[in-house]
N, C-alpha and C positions, 0 to 999 in steps of 0.2 A: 433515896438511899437504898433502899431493898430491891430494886429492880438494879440497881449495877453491880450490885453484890451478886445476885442471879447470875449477870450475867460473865462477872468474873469467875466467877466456879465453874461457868460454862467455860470458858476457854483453859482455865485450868487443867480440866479433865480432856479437851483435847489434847491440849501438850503433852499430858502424861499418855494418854493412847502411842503405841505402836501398832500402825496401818503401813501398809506395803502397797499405796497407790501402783507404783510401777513394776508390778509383776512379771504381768505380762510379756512386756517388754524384756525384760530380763531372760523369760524363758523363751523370746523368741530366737533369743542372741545368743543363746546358750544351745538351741537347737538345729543354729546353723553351724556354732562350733564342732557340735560332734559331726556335723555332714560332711562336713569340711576333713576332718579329719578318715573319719570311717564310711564316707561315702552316704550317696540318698540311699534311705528307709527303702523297705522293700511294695510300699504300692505306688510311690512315687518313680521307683522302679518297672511297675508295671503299666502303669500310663503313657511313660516314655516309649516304652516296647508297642504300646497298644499306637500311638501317634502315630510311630515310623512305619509304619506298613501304609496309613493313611494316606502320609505324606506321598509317600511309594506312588503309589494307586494315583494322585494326581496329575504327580509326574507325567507319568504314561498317558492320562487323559491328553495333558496339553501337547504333550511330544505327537500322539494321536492328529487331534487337532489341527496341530502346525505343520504338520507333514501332509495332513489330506487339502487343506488352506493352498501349501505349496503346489501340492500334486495338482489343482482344479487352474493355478494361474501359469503352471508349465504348457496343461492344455489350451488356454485361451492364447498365449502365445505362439503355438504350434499355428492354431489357427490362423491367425492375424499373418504369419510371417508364411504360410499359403496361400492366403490371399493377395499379399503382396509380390509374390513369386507369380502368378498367375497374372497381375496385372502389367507386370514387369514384361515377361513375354507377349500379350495383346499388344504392349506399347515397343517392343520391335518388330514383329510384326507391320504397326500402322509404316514405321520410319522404312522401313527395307521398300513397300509399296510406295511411298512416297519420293526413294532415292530412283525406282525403277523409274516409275512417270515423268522425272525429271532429265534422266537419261534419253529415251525417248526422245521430250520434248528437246534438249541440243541435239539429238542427231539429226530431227525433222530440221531445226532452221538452221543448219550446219547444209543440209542436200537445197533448202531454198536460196541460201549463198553464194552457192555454188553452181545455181542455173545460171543461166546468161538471160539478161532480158531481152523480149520483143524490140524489134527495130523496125517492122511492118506500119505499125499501127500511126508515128509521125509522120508519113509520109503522105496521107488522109490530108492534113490538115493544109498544106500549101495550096491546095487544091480547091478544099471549100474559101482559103480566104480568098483564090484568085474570081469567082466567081463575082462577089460583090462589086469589086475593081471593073468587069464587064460592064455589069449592067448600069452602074454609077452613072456614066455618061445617058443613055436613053431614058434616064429620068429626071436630069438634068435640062433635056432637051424640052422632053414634058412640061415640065414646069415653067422655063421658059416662053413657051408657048399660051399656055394658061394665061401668064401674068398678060401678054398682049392682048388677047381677049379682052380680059377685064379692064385695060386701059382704053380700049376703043369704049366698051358701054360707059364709064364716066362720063356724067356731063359736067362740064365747069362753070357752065352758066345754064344754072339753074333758074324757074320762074318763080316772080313771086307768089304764085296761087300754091307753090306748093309750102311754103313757105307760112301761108298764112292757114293753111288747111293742118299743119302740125300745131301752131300757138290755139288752135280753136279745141283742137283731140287734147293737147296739154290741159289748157282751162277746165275741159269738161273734165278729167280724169280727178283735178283738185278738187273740182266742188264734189265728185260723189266721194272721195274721201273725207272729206268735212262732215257732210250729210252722216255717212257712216260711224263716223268717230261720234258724233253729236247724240246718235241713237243710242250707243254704248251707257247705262247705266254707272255714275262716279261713284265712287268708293268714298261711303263717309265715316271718317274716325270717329270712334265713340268712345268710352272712357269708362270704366265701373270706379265708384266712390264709396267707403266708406265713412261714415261722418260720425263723430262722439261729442254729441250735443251735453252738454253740463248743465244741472239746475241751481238753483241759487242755494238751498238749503232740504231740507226732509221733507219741509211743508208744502214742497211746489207739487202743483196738480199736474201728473206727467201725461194725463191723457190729454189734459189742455194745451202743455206744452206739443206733445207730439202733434196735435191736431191741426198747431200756429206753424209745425213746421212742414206739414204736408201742404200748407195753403198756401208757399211757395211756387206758382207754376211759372214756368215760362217755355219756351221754342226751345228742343231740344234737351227737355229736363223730363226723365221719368223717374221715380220714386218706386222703390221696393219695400224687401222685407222688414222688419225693425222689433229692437228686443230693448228689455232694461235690464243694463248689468250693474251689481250692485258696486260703490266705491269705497265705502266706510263709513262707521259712525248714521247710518241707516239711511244716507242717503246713493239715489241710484241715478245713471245717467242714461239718455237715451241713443241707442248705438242703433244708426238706421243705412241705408244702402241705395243709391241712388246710379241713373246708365244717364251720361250726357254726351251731346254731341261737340269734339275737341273745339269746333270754331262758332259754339254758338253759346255754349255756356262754361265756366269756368270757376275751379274754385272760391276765387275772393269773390267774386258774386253772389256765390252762394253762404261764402261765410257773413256778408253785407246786408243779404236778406233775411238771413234766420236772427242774425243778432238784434236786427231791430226791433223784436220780441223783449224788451228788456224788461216785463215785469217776471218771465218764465226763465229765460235763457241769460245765464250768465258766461260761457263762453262755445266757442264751435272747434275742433281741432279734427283733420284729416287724421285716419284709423290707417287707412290704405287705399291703393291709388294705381289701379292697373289698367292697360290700354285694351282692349277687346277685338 
C-alpha cells in the first residue's frame, strides 16, 4: 500500500506540471513564418551572397575545361582527316598509274592483231615430211634382204647331238641350282612366351616350384627371365618367360609338362605370346 500511494502522488504532480516539450518546434515554425513574410535574416543573407560567387567561379572552371576538352578533339580530328586527305591522293595516284599500264598494254596487243602472220615457215614442213616417203622404200629393201639371209642359215633338220648337248647344259644348270638353294641357311620361326604359373596356396615353396618348372627341357625350348608377382591374400604366382621354336614346341606342351607338377602347380595360363 505505501509504495502505490508514492507512486500516485508521483503522477499527480506530473499532471499538474506545465512543461512545453515542443518548443522548439513551435519556434522553428514561427521562424520560418517571419522569413516568409519579412524575408531571410541578414547572415543567411550573407552566405547566400558568399555561395554565388563560388558557384560563379565553378562555372568558368568547367566552361574552361569543356572548351579546352573540345579544343584538343577539334585537333585530333584536323589530324585524322589529313591523314586521310593524304592517303586518298597516294590511292589515285596508284589508280591513274594503273589506268596508264593498261592503256599501253591494249594498244601493244591491239599493234600485235594487227600484224599479219608468217606464211614462210609451213612451207618447211612438206618437205621434211617428203623425205621419209624417199627413203621408206631402200629400207624396206634392206630388210627384205636380211630376212633371206637368215632363212638360208636355218636348218630344219637339225641333229640329235645337238639336241641332247642342250638336255645335258639344262640338267646341269638344275642341279647347281639345288646345290645352291640347299647351302642357303632356313629360316626358323621362334616364338617368345610368357607363362603365369599359379601355386596352390601361401604355403607352396616357389623356389621349388620354379625349380620343377625349369626342369622342363626339351628341342627347341629355352627358358629365360622369371619374377613372383604377388596375387592376394599373400599369395604370389610365378611369371617366367620362355623363346621356342614354332614347329617343335608348343604351348599345350608346355602347359602338359609343367602341370604335372601337381603337388606345386596348380594351374598354367599364357601372359603373352609374340612371334620373333
Amino acid at each position: 500500500m505505501p509504495k502505490q500511494s508514492t507512486n500516485m502522488s508521483e503522477l499527480q504532480c506530473l499532471a499538474t506540471e506545465k512543461i512545453w516539450f515542443d518548443k522548439h518546434r513551435y519556434d522553428e515554425a514561427e521562424k520560418r513564418f517571419y522569413e516568409g513574410i519579412n524575408g531571410p535574416s541578414v547572415p543567411q543573407q550573407q552566405m547566400k551572397t558568399a555561395q554565388q560567387p563560388a558557384k560563379g567561379q565553378h562555372q568558368k572552371r568547367r566552361h574552361r575545361n569543356s572548351s579546352s576538352s573540345h579544343a584538343g578533339g577539334d585537333q585530333e580530328l584536323v589530324s585524322r582527316m589529313k591523314s586521310l586527305e593524304l592517303e586518298n591522293q597516294t590511292l589515285h595516284k596508284v589508280v591513274e598509274q594503273m589506268r596508264a599500264a593498261l592503256q599501253k598494254l591494249e594498244s601493244r596487243v591491239a599493234v600485235l592483231e594487227k600484224t599479219p602472220a608468217p606464211t614462210t615457215a609451213p612451207a618447211a614442213v612438206p618437205c621434211a615430211k617428203a623425205a621419209p616417203t624417199q627413203a621408206a622404200p631402200v629400207k624396206q629393201e634392206k630388210a627384205e634382204n636380211g630376212n633371206a639371209d637368215d632363212d638360208d642359215d636355218i636348218d630344219l633338220f637339225g641333229s640329235d647331238d645337238e639336241d641332247e648337248e642342250a638336255e645335258r647344259i639344262k640338267q646341269e644348270r638344275l642341279e647347281a641350282y639345288a646345290a645352291k638353294k640347299a647351302k642357303k641357311p632356313t629360316l626358323i620361326a621362334k616364338s617368345s612366351i610368357l607363362l603365369d604359373v599359379k601355386p596352390w596356396d601361401d604355403e607352396t615353396d616357389m623356389a621349388k616350384l620354379e625349380e620343377c618348372v625349369r626342369s622342363v627341357q626339351m628341342d627347341g625350348l629355352l627358358w629365360g627371365a622369371s619374377k613372383l608377382v604377388p596375387v592376394g591374400y599373400g599369395i604370389k604366382k610365378l611369371q617366367i618367360n620362355c623363346v621356342v621354336e614354332d614347329d617343335k614346341v608348343g604351348t599345350d606342351i608346355l602347359e602338359e609338362e609343367i602341370t604335372k607338377f601337381e603337388d606345386y602347380v596348380q594351374s598354367v595360363d599364357v601372359a603373352a605370346f609374340n612371334k620373333i
